[in-house]
C-alpha positions in Angstrom: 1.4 -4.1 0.4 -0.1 -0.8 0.5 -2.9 0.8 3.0 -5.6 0.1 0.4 -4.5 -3.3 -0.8 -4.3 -4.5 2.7 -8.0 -3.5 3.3 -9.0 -5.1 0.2 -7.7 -7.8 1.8 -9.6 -7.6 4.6 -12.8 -6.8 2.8 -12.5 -10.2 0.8 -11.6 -12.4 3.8 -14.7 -10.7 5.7 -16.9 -11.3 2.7 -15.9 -14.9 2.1 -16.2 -15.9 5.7 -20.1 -14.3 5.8 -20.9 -16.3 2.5 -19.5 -19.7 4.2 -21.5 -19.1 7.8 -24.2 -18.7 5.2 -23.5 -21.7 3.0 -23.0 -23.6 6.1 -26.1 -22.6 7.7 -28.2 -23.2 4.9 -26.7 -27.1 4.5 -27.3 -27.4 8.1 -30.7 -26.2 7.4 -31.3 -28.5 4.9 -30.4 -31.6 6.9 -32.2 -30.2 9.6 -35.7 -30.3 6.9 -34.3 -34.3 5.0 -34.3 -35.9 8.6 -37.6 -34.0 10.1 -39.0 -35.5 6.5 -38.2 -39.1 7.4 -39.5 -39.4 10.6 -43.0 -37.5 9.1 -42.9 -40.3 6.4 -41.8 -43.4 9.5 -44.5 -41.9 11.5 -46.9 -41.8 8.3 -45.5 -45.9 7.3 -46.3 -47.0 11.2 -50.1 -44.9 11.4 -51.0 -46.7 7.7 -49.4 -49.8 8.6 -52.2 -50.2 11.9 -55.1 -48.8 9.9 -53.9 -51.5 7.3 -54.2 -54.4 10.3 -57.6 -53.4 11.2 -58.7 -53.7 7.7 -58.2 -57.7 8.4 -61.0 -57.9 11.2 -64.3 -58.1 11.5 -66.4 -55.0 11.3 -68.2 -56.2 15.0 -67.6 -58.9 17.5 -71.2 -59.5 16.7 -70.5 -59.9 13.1 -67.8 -62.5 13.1 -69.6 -65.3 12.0 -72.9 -63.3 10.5 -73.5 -60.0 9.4 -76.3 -58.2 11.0 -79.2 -55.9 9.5 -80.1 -54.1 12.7 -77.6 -51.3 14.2 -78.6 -51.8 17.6 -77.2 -55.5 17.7 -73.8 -53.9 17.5 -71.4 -54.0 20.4 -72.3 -51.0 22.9 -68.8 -50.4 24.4 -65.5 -50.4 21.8 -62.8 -52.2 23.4 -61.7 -55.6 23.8 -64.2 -58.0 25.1 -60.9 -60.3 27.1 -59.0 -60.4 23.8 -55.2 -58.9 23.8 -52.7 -57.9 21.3 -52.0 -59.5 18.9 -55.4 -61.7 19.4 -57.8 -59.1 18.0 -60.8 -59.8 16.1 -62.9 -56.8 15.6 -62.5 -53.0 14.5 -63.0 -51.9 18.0 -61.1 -54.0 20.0 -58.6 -51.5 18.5 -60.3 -48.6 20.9 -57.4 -47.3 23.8 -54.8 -49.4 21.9 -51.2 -48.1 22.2 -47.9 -49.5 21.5 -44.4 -48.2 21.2 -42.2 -48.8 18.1 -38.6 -48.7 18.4 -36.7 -48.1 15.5 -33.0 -48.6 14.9 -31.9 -45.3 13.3 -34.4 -43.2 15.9 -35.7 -43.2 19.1 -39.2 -44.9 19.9 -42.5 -43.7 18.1 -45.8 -44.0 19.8 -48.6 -45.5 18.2 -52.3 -45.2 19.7 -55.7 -45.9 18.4 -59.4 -45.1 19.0 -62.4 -46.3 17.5 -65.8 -44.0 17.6 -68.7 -44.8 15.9 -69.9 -42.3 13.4 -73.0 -40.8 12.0 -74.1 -41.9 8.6 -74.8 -38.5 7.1 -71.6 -36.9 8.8 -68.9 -39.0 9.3 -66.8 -36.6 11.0 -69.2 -36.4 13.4 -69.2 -38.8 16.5 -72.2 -40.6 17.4 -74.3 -40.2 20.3 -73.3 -41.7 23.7 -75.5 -44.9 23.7 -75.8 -44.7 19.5 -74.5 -47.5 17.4 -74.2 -47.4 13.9 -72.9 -49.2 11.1 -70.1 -46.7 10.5 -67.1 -47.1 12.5 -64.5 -44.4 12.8 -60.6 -45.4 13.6 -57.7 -42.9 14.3 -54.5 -43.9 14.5 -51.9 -41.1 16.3 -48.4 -41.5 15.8 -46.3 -39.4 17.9 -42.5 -38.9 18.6 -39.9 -36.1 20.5 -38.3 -35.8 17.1 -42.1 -34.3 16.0 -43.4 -30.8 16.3 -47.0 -32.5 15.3 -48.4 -36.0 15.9 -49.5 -37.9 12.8 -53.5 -38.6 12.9 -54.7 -41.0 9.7 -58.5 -41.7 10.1 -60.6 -44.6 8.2 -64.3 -45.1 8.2 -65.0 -48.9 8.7 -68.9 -49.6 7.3 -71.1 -52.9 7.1 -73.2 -51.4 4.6 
């Protein structure tokens, strides 16, 4: 093998082990993105799954049996009135919830919820200390180490 060939050599080994640290870098990229992807869509499955469980209660613990026409009959402070998981019976015994959700292919999500009520006309915008209306505003955080950025799903509960 001459000077030359021998460098050719060289020059083709060199340049076939940069495009494998680059195919393998890029495949360990990709893998990287799939699993990041499944614990977005876990997280999104365990925040839709809560909000989907609060859909089964009563608006109020002062609406359980009959539905009222006046706001200020409404419960003042969200929270449980003595009731405890899974006992719930109301939207806003839901307020300060948290629970952690262990999965078998990852480590342990945290779920947490809070219930504000709303104005009417604005519904991203929290009532008034001392208001009550007849909008009801739940958001449910799910949060692990595996993500960067929590999950947050919202729902607006209403009587009317």
């Amino acid at each position: 093998m001459t000077g030359i060939q021998s460098l050719l050599a060289i020059g083709a080994i060199w340049l076939f082990a940069l495009i494998s640290i680059n195919f393998n870098s890029t495949v360990v990229h990709n893998i990287s993105i799939e699993v990041e992807n499944k614990v977005y869509l876990t997280a999104f499955s365990l925040a839709d799954d809560m909000i989907e469980e609060i859909k089964q209660k009563a608006f109020d613990e002062r609406t359980i049996d009959f539905i009222t026409p006046n706001a200020e009959q409404l419960t003042l402070d969200l929270g449980t009135e003595g009731e405890v998981w899974p006992n719930f019976n109301d939207v806003d015994d839901y307020n300060g919830y948290s629970k952690n959700v262990g999965l078998p292919y990852l480590e342990t999500y945290h779920v947490s919820t809070a219930v504000f009520y709303v104005n009417s006309n604005d519904p991203n915008s929290v009532a008034a200390d001392g208001e009550r209306t007849f909008y009801k505003k739940v958001e449910v955080t799910v949060t692990s180490k595996y993500m960067s950025l929590p999950v947050v799903l919202s729902f607006i509960f209403t009587m009317k």
